[in-house]
Structures are given as structure tokens and as C-alpha cells.
C-alpha positions in Angstrom: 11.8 30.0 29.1 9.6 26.9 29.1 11.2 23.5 29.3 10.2 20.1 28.8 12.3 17.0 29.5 11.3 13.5 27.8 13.1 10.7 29.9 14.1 7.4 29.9 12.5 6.8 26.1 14.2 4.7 23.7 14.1 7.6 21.1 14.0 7.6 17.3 17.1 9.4 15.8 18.9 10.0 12.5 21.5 7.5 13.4 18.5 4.7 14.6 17.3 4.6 18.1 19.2 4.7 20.9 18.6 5.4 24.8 18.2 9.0 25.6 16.7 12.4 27.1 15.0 15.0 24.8 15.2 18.6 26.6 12.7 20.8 24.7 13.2 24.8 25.2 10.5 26.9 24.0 9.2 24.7 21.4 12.3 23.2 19.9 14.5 20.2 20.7 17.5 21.7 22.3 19.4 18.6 23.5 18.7 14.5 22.6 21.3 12.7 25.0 21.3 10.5 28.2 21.4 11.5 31.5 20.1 14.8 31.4 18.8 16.9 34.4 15.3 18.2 34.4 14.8 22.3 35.0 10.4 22.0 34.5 8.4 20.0 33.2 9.5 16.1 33.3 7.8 13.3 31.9 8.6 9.7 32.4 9.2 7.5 29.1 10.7 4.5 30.5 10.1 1.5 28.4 8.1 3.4 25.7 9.5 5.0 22.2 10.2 8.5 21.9 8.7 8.9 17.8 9.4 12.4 15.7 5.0 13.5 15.1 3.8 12.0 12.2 2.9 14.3 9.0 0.1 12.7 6.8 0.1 14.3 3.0 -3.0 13.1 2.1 -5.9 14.3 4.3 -9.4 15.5 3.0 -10.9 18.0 5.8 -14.0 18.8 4.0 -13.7 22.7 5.1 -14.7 25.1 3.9 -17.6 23.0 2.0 -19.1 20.0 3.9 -18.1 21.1 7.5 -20.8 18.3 8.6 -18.6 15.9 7.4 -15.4 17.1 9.0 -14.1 20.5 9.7 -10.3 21.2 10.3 -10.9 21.1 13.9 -12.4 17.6 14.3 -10.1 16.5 11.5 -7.3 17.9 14.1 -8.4 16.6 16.9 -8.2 13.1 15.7 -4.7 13.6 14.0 -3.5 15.3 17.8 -5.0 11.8 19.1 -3.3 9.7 16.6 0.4 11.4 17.3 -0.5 13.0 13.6 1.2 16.8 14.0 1.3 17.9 10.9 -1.6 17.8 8.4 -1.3 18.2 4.2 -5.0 18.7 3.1 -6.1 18.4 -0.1 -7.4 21.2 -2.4 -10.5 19.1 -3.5 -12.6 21.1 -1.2 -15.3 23.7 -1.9 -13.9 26.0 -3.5 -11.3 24.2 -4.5 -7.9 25.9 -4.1 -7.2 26.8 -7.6 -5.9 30.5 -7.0 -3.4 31.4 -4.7 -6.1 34.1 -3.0 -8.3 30.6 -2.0 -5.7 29.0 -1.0 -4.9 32.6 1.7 -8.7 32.0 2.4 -8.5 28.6 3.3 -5.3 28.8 5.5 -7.1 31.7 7.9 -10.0 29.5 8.3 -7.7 26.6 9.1 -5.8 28.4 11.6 -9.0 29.3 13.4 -9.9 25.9 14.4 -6.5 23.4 13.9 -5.1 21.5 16.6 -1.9 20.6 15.1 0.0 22.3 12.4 -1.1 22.3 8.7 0.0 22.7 4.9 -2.1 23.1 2.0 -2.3 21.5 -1.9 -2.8 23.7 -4.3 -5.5 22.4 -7.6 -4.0 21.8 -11.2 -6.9 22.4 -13.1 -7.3 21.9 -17.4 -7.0 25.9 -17.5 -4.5 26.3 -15.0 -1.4 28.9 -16.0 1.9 28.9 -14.8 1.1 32.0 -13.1 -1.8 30.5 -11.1 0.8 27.8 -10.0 4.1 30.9 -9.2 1.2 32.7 -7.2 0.1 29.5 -5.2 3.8 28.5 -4.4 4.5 32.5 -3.3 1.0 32.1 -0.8 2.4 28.7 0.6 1.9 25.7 -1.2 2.7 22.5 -0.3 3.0 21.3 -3.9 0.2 20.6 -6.3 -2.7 17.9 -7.1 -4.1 16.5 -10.3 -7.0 14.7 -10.2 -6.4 13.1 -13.5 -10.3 11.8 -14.0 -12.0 14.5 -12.2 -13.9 17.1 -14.0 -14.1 20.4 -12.4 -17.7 22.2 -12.0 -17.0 25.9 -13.2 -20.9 27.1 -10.6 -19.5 24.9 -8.2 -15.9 25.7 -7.6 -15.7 21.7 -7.2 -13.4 18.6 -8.2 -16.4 16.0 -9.1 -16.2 12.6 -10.5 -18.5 13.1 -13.6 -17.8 10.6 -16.2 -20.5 12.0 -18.6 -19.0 14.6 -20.6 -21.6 16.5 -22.3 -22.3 18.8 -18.7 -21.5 22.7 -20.0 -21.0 23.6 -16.6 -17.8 20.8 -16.2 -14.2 21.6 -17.5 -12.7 18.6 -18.5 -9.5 16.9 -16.4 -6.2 18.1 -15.9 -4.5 15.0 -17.8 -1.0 14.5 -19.3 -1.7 17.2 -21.7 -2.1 20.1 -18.5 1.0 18.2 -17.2 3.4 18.7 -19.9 2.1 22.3 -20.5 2.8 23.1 -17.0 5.8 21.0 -17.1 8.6 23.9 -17.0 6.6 26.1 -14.7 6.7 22.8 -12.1 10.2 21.9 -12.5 11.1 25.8 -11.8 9.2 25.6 -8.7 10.6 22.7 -7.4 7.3 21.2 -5.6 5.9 17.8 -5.9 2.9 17.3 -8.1 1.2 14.8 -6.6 -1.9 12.8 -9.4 -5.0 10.9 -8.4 -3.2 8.0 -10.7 -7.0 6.7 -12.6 -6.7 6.8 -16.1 -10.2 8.0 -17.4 -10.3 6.5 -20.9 -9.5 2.9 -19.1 -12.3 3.8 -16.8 -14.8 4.7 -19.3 -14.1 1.1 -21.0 -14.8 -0.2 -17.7 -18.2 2.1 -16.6 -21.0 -0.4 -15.2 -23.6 0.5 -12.3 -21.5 0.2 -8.7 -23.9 -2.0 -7.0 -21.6 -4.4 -5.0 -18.3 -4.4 -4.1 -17.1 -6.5 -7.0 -18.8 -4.3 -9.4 -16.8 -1.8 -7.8 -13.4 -3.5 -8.8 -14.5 -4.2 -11.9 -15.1 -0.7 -12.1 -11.7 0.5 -11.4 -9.2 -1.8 -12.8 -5.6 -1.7 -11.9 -4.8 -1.0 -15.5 -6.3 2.7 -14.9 -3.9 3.0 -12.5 -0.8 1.4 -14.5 -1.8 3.9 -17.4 -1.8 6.8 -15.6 1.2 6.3 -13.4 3.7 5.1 -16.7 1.7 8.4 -18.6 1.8 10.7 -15.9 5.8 9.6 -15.6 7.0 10.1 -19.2 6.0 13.8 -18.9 7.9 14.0 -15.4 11.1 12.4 -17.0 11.5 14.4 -19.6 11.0 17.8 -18.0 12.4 17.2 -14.2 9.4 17.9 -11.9 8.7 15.8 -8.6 5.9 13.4 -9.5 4.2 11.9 -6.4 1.8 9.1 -6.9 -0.9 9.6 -4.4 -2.6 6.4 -2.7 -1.1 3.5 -4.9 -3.2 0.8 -4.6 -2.3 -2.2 -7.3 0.6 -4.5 -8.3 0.1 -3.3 -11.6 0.2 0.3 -10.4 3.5 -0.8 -8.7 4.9 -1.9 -11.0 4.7 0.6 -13.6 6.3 3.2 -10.8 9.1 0.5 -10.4 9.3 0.6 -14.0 9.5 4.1 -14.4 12.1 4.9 -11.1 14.5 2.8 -13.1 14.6 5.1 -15.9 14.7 8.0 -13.9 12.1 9.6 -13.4 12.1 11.7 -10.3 9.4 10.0 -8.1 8.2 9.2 -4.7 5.3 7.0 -4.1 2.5 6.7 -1.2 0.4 4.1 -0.3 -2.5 3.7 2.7 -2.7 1.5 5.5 -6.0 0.7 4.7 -4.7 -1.4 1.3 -1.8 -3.0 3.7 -4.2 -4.5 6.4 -7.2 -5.2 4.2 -7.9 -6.8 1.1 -11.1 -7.4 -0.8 -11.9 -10.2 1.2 -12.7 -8.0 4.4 -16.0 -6.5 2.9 -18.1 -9.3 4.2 -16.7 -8.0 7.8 -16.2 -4.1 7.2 -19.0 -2.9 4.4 -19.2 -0.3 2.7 -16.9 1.6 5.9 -14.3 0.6 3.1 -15.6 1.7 -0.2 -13.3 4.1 -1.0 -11.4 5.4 -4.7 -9.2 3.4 -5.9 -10.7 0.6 -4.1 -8.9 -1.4 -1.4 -7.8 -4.8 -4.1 -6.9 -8.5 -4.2 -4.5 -10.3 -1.4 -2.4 -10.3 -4.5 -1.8 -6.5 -4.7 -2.1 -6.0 -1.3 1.0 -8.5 -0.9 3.0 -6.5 -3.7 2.4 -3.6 -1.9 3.9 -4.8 1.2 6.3 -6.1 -0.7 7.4 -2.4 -2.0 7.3 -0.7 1.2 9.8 -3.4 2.8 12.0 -2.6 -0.4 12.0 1.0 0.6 10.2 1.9 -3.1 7.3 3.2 -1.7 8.4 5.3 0.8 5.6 7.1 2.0 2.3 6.2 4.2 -0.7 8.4 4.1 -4.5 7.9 4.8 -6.1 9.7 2.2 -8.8 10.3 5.0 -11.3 11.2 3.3 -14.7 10.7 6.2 -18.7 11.4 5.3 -21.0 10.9 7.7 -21.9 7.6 9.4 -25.3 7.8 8.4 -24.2 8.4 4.8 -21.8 5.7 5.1 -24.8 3.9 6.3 -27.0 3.7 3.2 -26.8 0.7 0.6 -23.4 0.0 -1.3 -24.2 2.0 -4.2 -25.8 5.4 -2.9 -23.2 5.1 0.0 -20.1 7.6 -0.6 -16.5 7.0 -1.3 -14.2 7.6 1.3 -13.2 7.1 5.2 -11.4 8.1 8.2 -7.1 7.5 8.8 -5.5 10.1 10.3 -5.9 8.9 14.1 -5.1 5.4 13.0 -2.0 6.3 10.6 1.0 6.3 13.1 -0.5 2.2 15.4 -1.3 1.2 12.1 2.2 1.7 10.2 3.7 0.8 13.8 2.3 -2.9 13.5 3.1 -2.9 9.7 6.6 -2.5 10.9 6.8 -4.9 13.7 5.0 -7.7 11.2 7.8 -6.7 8.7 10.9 -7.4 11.4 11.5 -3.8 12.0 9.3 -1.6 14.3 12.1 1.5 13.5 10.5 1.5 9.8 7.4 3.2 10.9 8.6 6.5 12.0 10.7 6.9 8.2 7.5 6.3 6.4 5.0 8.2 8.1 7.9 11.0 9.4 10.8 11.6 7.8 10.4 10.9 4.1 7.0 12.9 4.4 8.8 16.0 5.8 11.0 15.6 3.0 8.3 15.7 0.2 6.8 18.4 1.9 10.2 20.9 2.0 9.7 20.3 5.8 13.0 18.8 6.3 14.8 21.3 8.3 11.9 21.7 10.8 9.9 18.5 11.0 9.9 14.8 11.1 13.1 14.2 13.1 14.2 14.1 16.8 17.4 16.4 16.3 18.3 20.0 18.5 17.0 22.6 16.2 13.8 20.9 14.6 10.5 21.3 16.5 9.3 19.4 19.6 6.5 17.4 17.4 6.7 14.4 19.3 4.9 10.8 19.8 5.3 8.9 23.0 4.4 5.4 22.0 3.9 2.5 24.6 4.7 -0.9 22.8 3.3 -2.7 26.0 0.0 -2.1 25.5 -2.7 -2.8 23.1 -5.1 -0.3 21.4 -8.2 -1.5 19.5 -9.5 1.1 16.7 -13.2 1.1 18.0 -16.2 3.9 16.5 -16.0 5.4 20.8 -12.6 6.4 20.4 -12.4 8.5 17.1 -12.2 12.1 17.2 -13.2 12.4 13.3 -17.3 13.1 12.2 -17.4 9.6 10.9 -16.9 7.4 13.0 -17.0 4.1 11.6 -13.9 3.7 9.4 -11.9 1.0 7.6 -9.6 -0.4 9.9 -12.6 -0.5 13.3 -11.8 -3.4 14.8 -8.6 -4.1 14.3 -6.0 -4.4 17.0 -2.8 -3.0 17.0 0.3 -4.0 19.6 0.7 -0.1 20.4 -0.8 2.7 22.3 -0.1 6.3 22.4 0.5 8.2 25.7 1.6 11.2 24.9 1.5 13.8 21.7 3.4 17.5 21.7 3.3 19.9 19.5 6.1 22.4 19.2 6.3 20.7 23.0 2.8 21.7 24.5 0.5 18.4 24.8 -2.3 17.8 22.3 -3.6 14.3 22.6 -6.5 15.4 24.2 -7.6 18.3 22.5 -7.3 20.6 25.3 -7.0 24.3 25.3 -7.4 26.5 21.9 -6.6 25.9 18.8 -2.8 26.1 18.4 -2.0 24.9 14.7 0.4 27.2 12.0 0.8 26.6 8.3 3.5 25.3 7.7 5.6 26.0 4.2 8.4 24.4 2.5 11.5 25.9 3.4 12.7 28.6 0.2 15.7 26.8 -0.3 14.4 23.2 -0.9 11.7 24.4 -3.3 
């Protein structure tokens, strides 16, 4: 039997945080209480937080696909490095997972190269059947995507932004239509259907060239957002299924989800750190590092969205990493691609967002525990508890960590949040209780799947 004993933390528990030992048996927390005596392995925590591993829903790996952008093992290796151990990725990758045998496909090359553990989205497409969704639930679904604007190339296999509609090759969007067709098959299944929340009629009244970054805005107005989110909503009201709004990035957008919680719809929302610490203002200092869809907004909606996660209605921080490469990140505003790196920054980042907001304990609920909970993960992941497993994040909030292009494990290099500093640094990251901040030894990562009974 392997042990490992975690003491002298200040660790993060159900009940708050409070002064204790974590004894770790064979992967699994086995005992969180003081005093404890030390049979193996014994690591020193004193002064530092003991933090469940954070699990970020909204990760793009770009494998199978574009590999040179990121593959599942450099996309792991900078989650193990950010105290990220769990990983949701995205279907949106080529081929997109649309059928339950890509999905199997996907997982196997996943497992081949992942440094942490792993759950996959399965792809709502137009022409999707309820049996296509039963089939990708029964191979291990996380839940499902819609990319609401998002036309799908049939040669391609691909999720592609393609606002002219006259292409014979593209299948139009999933939009509320697909949604309320589906809508029994969802609510049977039980797992969240999380929507790229653009409206694409608003964004057609709104198409210009994307030359600067203000043309970008006015490309993609919060009311896109709003739209979609109050649409998407009805159709999850009246039928019962578990609408998740991916990366909410407006007041307006807000404020429709506000709207729509109070008359019950069944909904959990997510935002990113990169629309907490930056606003529009920043491009002069960042570039086009943060040109990314829906586009990081005013002070305004950055301040509403602060706002909601201190109110405890948006639950839910992910990164929507979503990295290139540096060089095509590189090129002028327009050509340059949408999309940067997160996951190694997600846990500091949502640490400081909690300290600035009065409560550093905050952090671990939005990137841990409601996350495990969306994800069916509940019973094994994002807690500190005997029984669930030894994911855990040894935080020092002594020192200092400065997010700098030399220390990121991803392809891309230069993200959003380079060169900001956070009052936080990471020491130490287990998974199921062996060490993987480094990115030594094989690849170790499962898939995980929600548990049966919570689908």
C-alpha cells in the first residue's frame, strides 16, 4: 500500500477550511484530520493551503486535428503545472465528436499522451438524433455542446465560423430549433448542454471586416449574447434539461441568465478569468494575445461579471483555452486567430479573484467543486473528503508568481493574462496522489465519466 501524508496545510473542506493532515492510501483520501502520524511519504504544508485539483470544463486541445497548436499532452502538461487535474475538452476538434464511435476514438488517443485525467463533450449538430446523443452518453460523455452560430463542414468533419450561407459543403447551426427537438432526449439523459451563447441572426446585422479591436466589439455585441442565452433558456424551461452557458462575457448576457434562473430554468453559468482581470482597455498592453470569441468587453461588463460571481450566480470558472501558435498569434489583428491559453493560469488567477473579493476560500468552489458537480464528478472529484481521489493543489500564499511566456507548458506561449501578477504560487500538484507538476514520468491521465446515478 502506498501512502502519502499532506501536513500541517490549512486544507479546504466541505465544512470551510480548517487545520489538518490528509493521509492518502493508494490514490484516495483516507483520513483529513490533525495530528496524524506519517507511515511513507510525508510532505510538509505548513503555512500553505491544501486545495481539492481544479477541473476546467472548457478546454480546446486541438487533438486529433491541429496537434501543432496543442496536443493533449502539452495541453496536460500545463493544466498538471497550474494544479488543473481534471480536463473537459471540447468536441470542436477535427473530427468533431459527433458520434459516440469518435468520441471512443478520441478518448484512446487522449489516454496515450494525458498528464492529468480527462472528460470529453460530445457535438449537437443540426442533424443530430436522440440516438446519436443515448450512444455518446453510453461511450462517456461529459454532457453536450452547441455551437449556436457555427456551421458544420460535412468534407471536413469541422465546427467552423462561416457566416456565408450559400457553402453546399456547410450544414447550418444547431440553434433553438435542434434544442427543442432534442429536448426530451436531453432531459432523459440528464447531462448538461452546454451553448456557445452568439445569436447568429444578431451577428449577421452586425458583420463588418475585423480589422481592430473595436471593430471586433462592434462585431459581437452583447445583444448576441442576451438573445441566445433568454432563447436557448425558454427551450430549457419548458422541457427540464441542464442548460450551461459557456464563457459569459456581457452584462447584458448576465442579465438575461439572471432573468431566466428566476423563472426557473435549470441553469449554471461559466465565465473566464480572462473577462475578470481584463477589459477592453488592456489591448493597447496585450494585442491580439487577447482576441478571442466573445471578446473580452467594457469595464462595465467586466464589473457585472464580478459582480455575479461574488453573488454566487455564476458559479463556475473556466478558461475556454483555446491556444494557436505564437507565430499565428503574431500576425496583424485581422488574419491573427481567435483564441488563447488558460488552463495553467485558471486555479492563481481565480485565487486572486477571491482574495480581491474578501474571500480567498471562494476560489476552490468555482474552479472545484461546482465544476465536479456539472460534470457528474461529484462523488469522486473536487473535494478534500476520505473516499474522493487524492487530486490535490498545494498552494503557497507567501509567494508571488508572475504569468510570463518561459513558464507555460502550452504551444502558445503568449496568452491573455502574461504579465500579470498573482499573490500565489503553486508547490505542489497530485493526481490520484502521485506528483504531476512537473510533468515527470508517463502519461498517467483516465477518462473520467459522470457517475450513472447523477446522470
Amino acid at each position: 500500500m502506498t501512502e502519502l501524508l499532506i501536513k500541517g496545510g490549512t486544507v479546504f473542506t466541505a465544512e470551510g477550511p480548517r487545520n489538518a493532515d490528509v493521509r492518502v492510501n493508494d490514490g484516495v483520501i483516507t483520513e483529513v484530520e490533525p495530528g496524524l502520524t506519517a507511515a511513507g511519504r510525508a510532505v510538509d504544508a505548513s503555512g500553505m493551503y491544501v486545495l481539492p485539483g481544479a477541473l476546467d470544463v472548457h478546454v480546446h486541445s486541438r487533438d486529433p486535428g491541429f496537434p501543432e497548436k496543442e496536443d493533449f499532452g502539452t495541453l496536460t502538461a500545463a493544466a498538471a503545472a497550474g494544479g488543473v487535474t481534471v480536463v473537459l475538452d471540447m468536441p470542436n476538434t477535427v473530427p468533431a465528436v459527433d458520434s459516440a464511435g469518435v468520441l471512443e476514438s478520441k478518448a484512446a488517443l487522449a489516454r496515450s499522451k494525458a498528464r492529468v485525467d480527462f472528460g470529453l463533450w460530445g457535438l449537437i449538430r443540426s442533424t443530430t438524433t436522440a440516438e446519436q446523443l443515448e450512444a455518446m452518453a453510453d461511450a462517456g460523455a461529459v454532457g453536450f455542446k452547441a455551437y449556436l452560430a457555427y456551421s458544420f463542414s460535412l468534407s471536413r468533419k469541422q465546427v467552423l465560423y462561416s457566416p456565408n450561407g450559400d457553402d453546399p459543403d456547410l450544414e447550418s447551426p444547431a440553434d433553438y430549433g435542434t434544442l427543442a427537438r432534442l429536448a426530451p432526449a436531453l432531459a432523459h439523459l440528464g447531462l448538461p448542454v452546454a451553448i456557445h451563447a452568439e445569436d447568429p441572426t444578431v451577428l449577421a446585422a452586425f458583420r463588418r471586416p475585423v480589422l481592430t479591436y473595436d471593430d471586433l466589439l462592434a462585431s459581437r455585441p452583447p445583444e448576441a449574447e442576451a438573445v441566445a442565452v433568454s432563447a436557448a433558456a425558454a427551450v430549457a424551461r419548458d422541457s427540464g434539461f441542464h442548460l450551461h452557458i459557456a464563457h459569459l462575457s456581457s452584462a447584458l448576457g448576465l442579465q438575461a441568465a439572471e432573468d431566466a434562473v428566476s423563472l426557473g430554468t435549470p441553469m449554471t453559468l461559466e465565465t473566464c478569468p480572462q473577462f475578470l482581470h481584463l477589459t477592453a482597455e488592456d489591448f493597447g498592453r496585450v494585442g491580439a494575445a487577447m482576441k478571442m470569441l466573445p471578446p473580452i468587453r467594457t469595464r462595465a461588463d467586466r464589473d457585472a461579471l464580478l459582480d455575479g460571481l461574488k453573488r454566487g450566480v455564476i458559479s463556475v470558472l473556466g478558461t475556454d483555452h483555446a491556444p494557436h501558435t505564437d507565430a499565428e498569434k503574431s500576425a496583424a489583428f485581422g488574419d491573427a486567430p481567435s483564441g488563447s491559453p488558460g488552463v495553467q493560469t485558471l486555479y492563481l488567477s481565480s485565487l486572486q479573484l477571491a482574495r480581491d473579493a474578501g474571500d480567498v476560500w471562494l476560489a476552490p468552489g468555482w474552479v472545484s467543486t461546482a465544476p465536479a458537480r456539472l460534470a457528474g464528478l461529484q462523488e469522486s472529484k473536487g473535494s478534500i473528503a476520505p473516499g474522493f481521489d487524492a487530486d490535490i493543489v498545494i498552494v503557497d500564499p507567501r509567494s508571488k508568481t508572475r504569468v510570463s511566456s518561459e513558464g507555460m507548458r502550452s504551444r502558445q506561449r503568449h496568452g491573455a493574462l502574461e504579465g500579470l501578477e498573482f499573490d500565489f504560487a503553486i508547490k505542489h500538484v497530485y493526481l490520484r496522489g502521485e506528483s504531476v507538476a512537473r510533468g515527470a514520468g508517463k502519461p498517467r491521465g483516465r477518462m473520467v465519466r459522470p457517475a450513472p446515478a447523477l446522470r
